[in-house]
FITI-494435 format. One line per 8 residues: their letters; for each residue x, y, z of C-alpha. Coordinates in steps of 0.001 Angstrom, whole numbers, plus 500000, padded with zeros to 6 digits. Example, Ala and Ser with C-alpha at 12.3 -4.5 7.8 and 13.67 -1.06 7.14 Angstrom:
BEGIN
AS = 512300 495500 507800 ~ 513670 498940 507140
! end
This chain:
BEGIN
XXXXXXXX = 907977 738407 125321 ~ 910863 737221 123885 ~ 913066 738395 120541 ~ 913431 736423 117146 ~ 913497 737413 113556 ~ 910618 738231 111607 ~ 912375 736645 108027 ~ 911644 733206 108059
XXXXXXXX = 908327 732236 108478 ~ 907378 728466 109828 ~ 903768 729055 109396 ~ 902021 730537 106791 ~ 902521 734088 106290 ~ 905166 736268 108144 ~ 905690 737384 111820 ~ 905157 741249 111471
XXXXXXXX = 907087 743523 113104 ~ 908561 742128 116466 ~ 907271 738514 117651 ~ 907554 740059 121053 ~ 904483 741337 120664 ~ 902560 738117 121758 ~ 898620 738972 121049 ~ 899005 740901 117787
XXXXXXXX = 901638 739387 115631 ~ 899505 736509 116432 ~ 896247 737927 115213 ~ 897628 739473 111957 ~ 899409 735571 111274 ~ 896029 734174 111812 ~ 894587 736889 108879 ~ 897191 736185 106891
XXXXXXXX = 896975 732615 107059 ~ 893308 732499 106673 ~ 892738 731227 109577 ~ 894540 727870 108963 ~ 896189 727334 111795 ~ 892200 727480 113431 ~ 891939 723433 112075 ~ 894910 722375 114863
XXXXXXXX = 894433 721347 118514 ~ 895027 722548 121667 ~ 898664 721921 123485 ~ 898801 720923 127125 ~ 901219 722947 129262 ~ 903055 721657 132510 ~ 904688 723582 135516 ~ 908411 725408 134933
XXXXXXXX = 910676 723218 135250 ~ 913418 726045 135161 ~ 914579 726981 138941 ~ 914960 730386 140147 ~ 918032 732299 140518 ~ 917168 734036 143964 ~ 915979 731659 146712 ~ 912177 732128 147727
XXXXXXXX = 909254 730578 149320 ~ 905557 730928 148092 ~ 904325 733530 150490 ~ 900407 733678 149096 ~ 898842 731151 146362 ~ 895748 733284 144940 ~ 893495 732070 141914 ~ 896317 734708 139449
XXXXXXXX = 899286 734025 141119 ~ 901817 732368 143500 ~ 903054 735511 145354 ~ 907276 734585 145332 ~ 908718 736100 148530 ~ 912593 736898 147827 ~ 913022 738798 151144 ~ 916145 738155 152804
XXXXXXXX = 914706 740281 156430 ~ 911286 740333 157481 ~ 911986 744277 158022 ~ 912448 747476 155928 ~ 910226 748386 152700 ~ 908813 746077 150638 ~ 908796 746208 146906 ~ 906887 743840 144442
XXXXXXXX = 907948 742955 141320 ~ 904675 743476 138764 ~ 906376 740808 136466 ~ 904196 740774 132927 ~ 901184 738255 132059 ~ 902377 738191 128689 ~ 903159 734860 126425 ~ 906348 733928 129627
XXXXXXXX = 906386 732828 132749 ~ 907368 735622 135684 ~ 911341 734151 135412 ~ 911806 736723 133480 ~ 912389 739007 136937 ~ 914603 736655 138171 ~ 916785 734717 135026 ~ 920008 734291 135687
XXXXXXXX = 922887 735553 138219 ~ 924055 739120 136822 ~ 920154 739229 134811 ~ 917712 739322 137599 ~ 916136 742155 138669 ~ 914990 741039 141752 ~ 919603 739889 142555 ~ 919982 743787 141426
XXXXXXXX = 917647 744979 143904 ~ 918707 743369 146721 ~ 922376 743974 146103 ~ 921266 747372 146002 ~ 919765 747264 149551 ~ 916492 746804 149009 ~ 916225 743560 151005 ~ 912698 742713 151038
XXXXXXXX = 911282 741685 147645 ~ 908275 739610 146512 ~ 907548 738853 142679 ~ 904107 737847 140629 ~ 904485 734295 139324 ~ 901560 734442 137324 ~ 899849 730920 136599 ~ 898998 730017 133151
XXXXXXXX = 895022 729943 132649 ~ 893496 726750 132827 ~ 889936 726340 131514 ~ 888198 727259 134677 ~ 890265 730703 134484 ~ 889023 731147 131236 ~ 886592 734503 132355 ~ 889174 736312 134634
XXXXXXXX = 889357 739914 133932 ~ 891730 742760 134334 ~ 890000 743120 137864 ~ 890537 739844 139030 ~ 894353 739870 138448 ~ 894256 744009 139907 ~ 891958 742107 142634 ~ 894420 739444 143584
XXXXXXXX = 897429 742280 143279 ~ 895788 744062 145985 ~ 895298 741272 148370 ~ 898877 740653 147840 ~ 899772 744126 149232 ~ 897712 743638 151773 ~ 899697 740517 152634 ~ 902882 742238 152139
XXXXXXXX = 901681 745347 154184 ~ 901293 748612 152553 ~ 902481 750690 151565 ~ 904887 749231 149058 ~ 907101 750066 145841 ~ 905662 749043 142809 ~ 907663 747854 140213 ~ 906248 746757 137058
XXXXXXXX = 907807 745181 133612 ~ 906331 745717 130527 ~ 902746 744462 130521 ~ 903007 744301 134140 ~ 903601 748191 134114 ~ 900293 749336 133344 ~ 898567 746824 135353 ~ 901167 748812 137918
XXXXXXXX = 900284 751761 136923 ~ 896371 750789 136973 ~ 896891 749699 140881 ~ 898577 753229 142020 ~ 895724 755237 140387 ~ 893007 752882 142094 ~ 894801 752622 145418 ~ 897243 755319 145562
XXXXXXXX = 898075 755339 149414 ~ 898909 751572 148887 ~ 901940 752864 146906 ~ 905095 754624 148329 ~ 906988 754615 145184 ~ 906513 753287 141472 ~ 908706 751960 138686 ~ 907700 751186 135188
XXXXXXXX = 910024 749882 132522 ~ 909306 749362 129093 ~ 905476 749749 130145 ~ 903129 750398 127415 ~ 900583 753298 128584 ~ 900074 755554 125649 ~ 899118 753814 122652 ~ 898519 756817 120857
XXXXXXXX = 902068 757306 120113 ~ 902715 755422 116873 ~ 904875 751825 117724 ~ 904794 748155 116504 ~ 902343 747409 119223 ~ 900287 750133 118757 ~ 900251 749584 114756 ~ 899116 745666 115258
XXXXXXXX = 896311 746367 117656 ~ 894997 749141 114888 ~ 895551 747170 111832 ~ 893938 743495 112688 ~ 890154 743340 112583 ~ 888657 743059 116173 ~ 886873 739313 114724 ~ 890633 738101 114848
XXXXXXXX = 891007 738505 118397 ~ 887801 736992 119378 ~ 888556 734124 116829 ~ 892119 733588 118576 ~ 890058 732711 121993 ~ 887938 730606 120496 ~ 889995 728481 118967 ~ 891351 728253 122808
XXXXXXXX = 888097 727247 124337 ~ 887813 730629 126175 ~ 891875 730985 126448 ~ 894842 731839 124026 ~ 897345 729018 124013 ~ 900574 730447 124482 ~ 902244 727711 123131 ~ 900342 727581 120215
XXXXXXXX = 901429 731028 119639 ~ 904811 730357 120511 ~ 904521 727573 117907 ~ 903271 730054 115050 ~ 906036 732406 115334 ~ 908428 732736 113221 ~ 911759 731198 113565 ~ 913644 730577 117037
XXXXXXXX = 915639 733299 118141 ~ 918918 733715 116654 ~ 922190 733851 118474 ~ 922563 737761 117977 ~ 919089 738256 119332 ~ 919929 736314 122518 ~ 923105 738454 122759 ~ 921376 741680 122139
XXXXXXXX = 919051 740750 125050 ~ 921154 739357 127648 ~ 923890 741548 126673 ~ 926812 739198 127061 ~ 929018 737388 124644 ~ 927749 733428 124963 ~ 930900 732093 123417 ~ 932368 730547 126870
XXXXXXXX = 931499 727843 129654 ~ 928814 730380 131291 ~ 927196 731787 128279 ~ 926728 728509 126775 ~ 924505 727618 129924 ~ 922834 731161 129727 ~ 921872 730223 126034 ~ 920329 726837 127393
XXXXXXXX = 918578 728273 130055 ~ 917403 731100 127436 ~ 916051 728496 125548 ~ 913883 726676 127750 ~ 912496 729652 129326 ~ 911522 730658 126007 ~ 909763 727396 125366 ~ 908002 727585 128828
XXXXXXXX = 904925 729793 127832 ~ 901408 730479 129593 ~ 898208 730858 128601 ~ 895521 733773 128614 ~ 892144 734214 130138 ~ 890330 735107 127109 ~ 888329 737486 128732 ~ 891601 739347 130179
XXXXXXXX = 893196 739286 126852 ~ 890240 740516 124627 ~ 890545 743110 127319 ~ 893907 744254 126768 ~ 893631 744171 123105 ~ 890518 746455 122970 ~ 890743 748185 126274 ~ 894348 749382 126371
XXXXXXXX = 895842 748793 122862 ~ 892921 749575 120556 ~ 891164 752043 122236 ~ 893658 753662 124621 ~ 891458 753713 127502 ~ 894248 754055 130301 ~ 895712 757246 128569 ~ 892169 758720 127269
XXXXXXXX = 890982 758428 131185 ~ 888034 756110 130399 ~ 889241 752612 131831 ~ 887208 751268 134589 ~ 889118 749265 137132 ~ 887082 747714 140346 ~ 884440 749727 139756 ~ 885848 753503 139805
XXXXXXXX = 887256 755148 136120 ~ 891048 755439 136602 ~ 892109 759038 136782 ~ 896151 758516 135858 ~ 896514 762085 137604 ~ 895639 760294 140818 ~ 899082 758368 140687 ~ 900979 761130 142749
XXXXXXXX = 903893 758791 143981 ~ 907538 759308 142962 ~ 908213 757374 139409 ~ 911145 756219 137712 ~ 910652 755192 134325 ~ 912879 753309 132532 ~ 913147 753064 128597 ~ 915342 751458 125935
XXXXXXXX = 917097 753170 123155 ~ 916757 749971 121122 ~ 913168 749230 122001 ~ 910840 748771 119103 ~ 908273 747325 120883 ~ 907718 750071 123498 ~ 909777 752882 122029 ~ 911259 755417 124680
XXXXXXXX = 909158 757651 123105 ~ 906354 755893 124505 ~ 907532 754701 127770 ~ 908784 757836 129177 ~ 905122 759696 127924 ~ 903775 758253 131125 ~ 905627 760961 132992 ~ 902967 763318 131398
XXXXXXXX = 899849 761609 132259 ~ 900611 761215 135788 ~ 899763 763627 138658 ~ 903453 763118 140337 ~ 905090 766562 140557 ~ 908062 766300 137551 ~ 910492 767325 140245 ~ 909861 763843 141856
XXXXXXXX = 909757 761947 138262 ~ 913134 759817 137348 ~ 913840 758946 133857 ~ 916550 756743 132207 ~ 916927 755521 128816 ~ 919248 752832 127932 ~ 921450 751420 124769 ~ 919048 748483 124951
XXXXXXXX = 916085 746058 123579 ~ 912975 745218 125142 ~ 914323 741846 126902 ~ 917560 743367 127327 ~ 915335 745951 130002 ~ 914606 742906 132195 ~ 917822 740520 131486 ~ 920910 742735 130005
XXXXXXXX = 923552 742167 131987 ~ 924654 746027 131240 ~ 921620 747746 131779 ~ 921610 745980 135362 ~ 925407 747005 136310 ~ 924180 750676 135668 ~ 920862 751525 135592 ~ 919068 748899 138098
XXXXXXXX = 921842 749722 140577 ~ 920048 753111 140645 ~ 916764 752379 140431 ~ 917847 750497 143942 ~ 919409 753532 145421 ~ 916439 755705 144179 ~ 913947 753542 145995 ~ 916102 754051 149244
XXXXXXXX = 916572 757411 149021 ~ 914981 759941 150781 ~ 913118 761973 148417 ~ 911908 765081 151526 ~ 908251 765868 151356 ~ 907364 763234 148575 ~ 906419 760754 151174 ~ 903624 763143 152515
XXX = 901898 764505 149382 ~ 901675 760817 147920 ~ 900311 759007 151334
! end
């Protein structure tokens, strides 16, 4: 989900809003455009060929994911990073030195932590649902051991959120930043989903054979980010040695995308953004309707001032849906954008620092209310 400017177009039309917002900027380009972009063919994707920042080994490979273990002892409590399934690849958790979430965890003390590198959809992946990937999350866990601290980004914050309320012993403690849950509360995302006939969506998978190219889309945005908008998110001035390699490494992860299951994204974009299922209490996950007052675990939610793509407003709502007691409910909202949540080099100095100390803190009777 990565920033750019929305004033000059390369496609027909105009990127509304925020091009962060990967399945419906792309669905009102295709209205605008009438559908011309329809006529082109598919792009091929290959593996990353970006390394990661924190050394790992492939702990689990599942039909959704490799499961990345970061762990640097084979004791103390486990947290997984929920990184999103969005139009980028799960780097996101882990960019760069001083912008990885997974560094700013560790060097906080928590010392065992495993990340979702989500695989791009291939044609035979084409009819995974929301289940399969809160399927494959679960045997993760169960790899992992249970119970363990959930912390999800964006996208991968609902899905997060989704888990706890379906499995709720299986998580001590839960984290959501910038994590669309209540769509009802009036934001570029929520505004796209509403506005772009349903027939759009269901066109953009055809035109995938059953999937939604994420380089296609990435293709029919509008133009590369700017300079500013890599500053904003990284929070760092690029003008030396370093920052000239951030901005190259910011530039192929941005040009490393995945594709969608077409029956997981169709999902999404009537399930959760259209229809507001998760919020409303109506979403069906594995066979049980979630109840979001189930989720009883301590939270920490984390929102950005800056964020126009999941406005604070609407990331720290969750604390109202939940069932956690507010006295065990953390909040922070920071002088930031939606990447800069994940990759700001300021927000992780302060606030991931203690969102680290929070998960190793003893929060007295929590631990027995939410097992």
């Amino acid at each position: 989900m990565v920033e750019r400017s929305a004033k000059q177009p390369r496609g027909p039309g105009h990127a509304p809003d925020d091009p962060r917002l990967w399945p419906f900027a792309a669905a009102q380009l295709a209205m605008d455009a009438c559908f011309w972009w329809l006529e082109r063919g598919p792009a091929k994707q290959g593996e990353s060929s970006l390394p990661w920042t924190t050394p790992n080994s492939v702990a689990l490979e599942l039909a959704t994911m490799q499961l990345r273990d970061c762990s640097r002892t084979r004791s103390g409590q486990p947290a997984l990073v929920c990184a999103p399934y969005a139009l980028h690849r799960a780097l996101i958790a882990d960019f760069a030195p001083g912008h990885s979430v997974v560094q700013s965890l560790q060097e906080g003390g928590v010392d065992r932590v495993y990340v979702t590198d989500w695989r791009s959809a291939t044609p035979s992946m084409r009819y995974l649902s929301i289940d399969s990937y809160l399927a494959d999350l679960n045997v993760a866990i169960d790899e992992i051991g249970a119970p363990v601290d959930l912390v999800g980004l964006c996208q991968g914050g609902w899905l997060s959120l989704l888990y706890a309320a379906r499995f709720p012993a299986k998580v001590r403690r839960l984290v959501l930043v910038g994590a669309p849950v209540d769509l009802s509360i009036d934001s570029s995302l929520s505004r796209l989903a509403r506005n772009a006939p349903e027939q759009v969506y269901d066109q953009l998978v055809s035109r995938g054979g059953g999937n939604v190219s994420g380089e296609e889309m990435l293709r029919f945005w509008s133009k590369a980010p700017s300079r500013d908008d890599i500053v904003a998110a990284l929070q760092r001035d690029l003008s030396d040695e370093q920052g000239t390699a951030l901005l190259a490494r910011f530039d192929r992860w941005n040009a490393e995308t995945l594709n969608l299951p077409g029956t997981y994204y169709l999902e999404i974009v009537n399930g959760i953004f259209r229809e507001n299922r998760i919020a409303g209490g109506s979403f069906v996950a594995l066979g049980r309707q979630i109840h979001l007052k189930d989720v009883v675990a301590p939270i920490f939610l984390l929102a950005g001032l800056d964020d126009d793509v999941v406005p604070a407003t609407q990331a720290l709502a969750t604390a109202g849906l939940v069932g956690t007691p507010p006295a065990f409910i953390a909040a922070a909202s920071e002088p930031s954008n939606h990447l800069g949540l994940f990759m700001g080099a300021r927000t992780h100095a302060h606030v991931w620092r203690r969102i680290a100390g929070w998960l190793r803190d003893d929060l007295p009777g929590v631990l027995a209310r939410s097992a």
